[in-house]
C-alpha positions in Angstrom: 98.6 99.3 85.0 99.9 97.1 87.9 102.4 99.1 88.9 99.9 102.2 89.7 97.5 100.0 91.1 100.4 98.6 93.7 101.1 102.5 94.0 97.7 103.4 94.6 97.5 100.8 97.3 100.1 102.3 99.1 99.2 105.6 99.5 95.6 104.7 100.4 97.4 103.0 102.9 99.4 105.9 104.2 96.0 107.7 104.1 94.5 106.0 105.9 96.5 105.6 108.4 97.7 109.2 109.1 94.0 109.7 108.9 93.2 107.5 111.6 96.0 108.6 113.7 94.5 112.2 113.3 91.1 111.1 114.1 92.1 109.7 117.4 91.0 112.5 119.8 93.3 110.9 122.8 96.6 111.5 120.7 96.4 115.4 120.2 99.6 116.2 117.9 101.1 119.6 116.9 101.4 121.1 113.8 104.7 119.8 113.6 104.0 116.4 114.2 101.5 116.0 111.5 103.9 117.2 109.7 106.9 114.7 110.0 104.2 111.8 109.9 102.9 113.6 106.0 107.1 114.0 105.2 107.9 110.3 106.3 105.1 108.6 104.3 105.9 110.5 100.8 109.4 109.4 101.5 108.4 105.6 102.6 106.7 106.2 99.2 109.5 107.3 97.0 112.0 105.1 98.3 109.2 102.0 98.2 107.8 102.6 94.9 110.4 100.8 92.4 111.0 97.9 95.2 106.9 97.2 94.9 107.3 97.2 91.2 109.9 95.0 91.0 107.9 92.5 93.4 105.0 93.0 91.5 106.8 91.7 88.2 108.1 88.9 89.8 104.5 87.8 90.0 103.5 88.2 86.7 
């Protein structure tokens, strides 16, 4: 249960964050843009996922 809550975390994080960055109406991005941003965050995920997990033990 931890570990998808720690997961869930994250990519509410990334969410948000690419979210906000999209919102901003100063910083208008391409198509291609958005989608490097969308490609680096599932990969920050993937590789970040069993490194959270293993934290997340440690504090149980």
């Amino acid at each position: 249960m931890r570990n998808g809550f720690v997961k869930g975390i994250m990519v509410g994080g990334i969410v948000a964050a690419s979210v906000g960055l999209m919102m901003n109406s100063e910083m208008m991005m391409s198509g291609r843009t958005k989608k490097k941003m969308m490609r680096g965050g599932r990969n920050l995920l993937r590789k970040s996922g069993h490194i959270i997990s293993d934290v997340a033990d440690l504090f149980r």
